[in-house]
N, C-alpha and C positions, 0 to 999 in steps of 0.2 A: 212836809218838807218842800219850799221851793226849789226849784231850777235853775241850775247858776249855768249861763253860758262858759263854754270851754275860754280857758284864757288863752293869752296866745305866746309858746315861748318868748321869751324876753331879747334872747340872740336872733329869733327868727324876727320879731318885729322891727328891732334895731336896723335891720338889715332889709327890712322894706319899707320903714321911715324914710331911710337915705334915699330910695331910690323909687320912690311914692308918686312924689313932681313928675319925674319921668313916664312911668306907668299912664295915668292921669292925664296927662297930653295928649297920649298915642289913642286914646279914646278908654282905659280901662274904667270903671267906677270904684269909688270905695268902698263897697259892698264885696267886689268881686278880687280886692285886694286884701281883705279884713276880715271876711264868714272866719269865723274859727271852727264851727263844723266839717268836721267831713261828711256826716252825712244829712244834709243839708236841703230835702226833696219841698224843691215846689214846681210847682204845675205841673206835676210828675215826672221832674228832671233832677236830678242828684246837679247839685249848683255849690260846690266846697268854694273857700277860697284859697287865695292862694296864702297865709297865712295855717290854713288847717293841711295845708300839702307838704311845709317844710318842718322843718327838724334843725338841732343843735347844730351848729356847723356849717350849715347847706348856706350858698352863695346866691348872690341871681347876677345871672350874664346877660346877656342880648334881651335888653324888653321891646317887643315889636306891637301893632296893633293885633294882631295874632295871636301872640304865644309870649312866656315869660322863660328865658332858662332859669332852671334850677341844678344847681353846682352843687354834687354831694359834697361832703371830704373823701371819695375814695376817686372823686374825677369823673366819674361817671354827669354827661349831662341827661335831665330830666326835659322836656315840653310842660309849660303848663300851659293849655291851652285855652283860649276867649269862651269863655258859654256861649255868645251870641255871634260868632262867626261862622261861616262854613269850614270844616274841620277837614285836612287834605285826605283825608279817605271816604271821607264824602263825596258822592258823586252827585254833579248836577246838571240835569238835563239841559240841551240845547235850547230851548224856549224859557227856559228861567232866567 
């Protein structure tokens, strides 16, 4: 039996269609807008997308080169955050 990649809810997509151009500007990839995996390891790094992070309902607020908000329906905001950025709990040394 083949391997069917995860699809991607149809409300979640809808809802990062719209706001795709946006993402995309700020520096994101389609790769890192679209993985439908969650668990997703290469180079031995868990890489989801932002697609495998949302769910029925869920909004996107603020897309920065950084981070994407993710709008539950109970209002709670989520981060999803760049793979390839420094990540604010990341500490980086003075000489870096």
């Amino acid at each position: 039996m083949d391997k069917q990649a995860p699809r991607v809810n149809p409300q979640a997509a809808a809802r990062i269609r719209v706001r795709e151009a946006e993402a995309l500007a700020v520096g994101w990839t389609f790769e890192q807008l679209w993985e439908s995996r969650f668990w997703n390891i290469t180079n031995g790094r868990n890489r989801p997308g932002l697609a495998a992070t949302m769910r029925p309902g869920d909004k996107l607020g603020e897309i920065t080169e950084n981070y994407i908000e993710i709008i539950l329906k109970s209002g709670v905001v989520h981060r999803f955050y760049h793979p390839d950025r420094i990540q604010p709990w990341e500490k980086v040394s003075a000489g870096a």
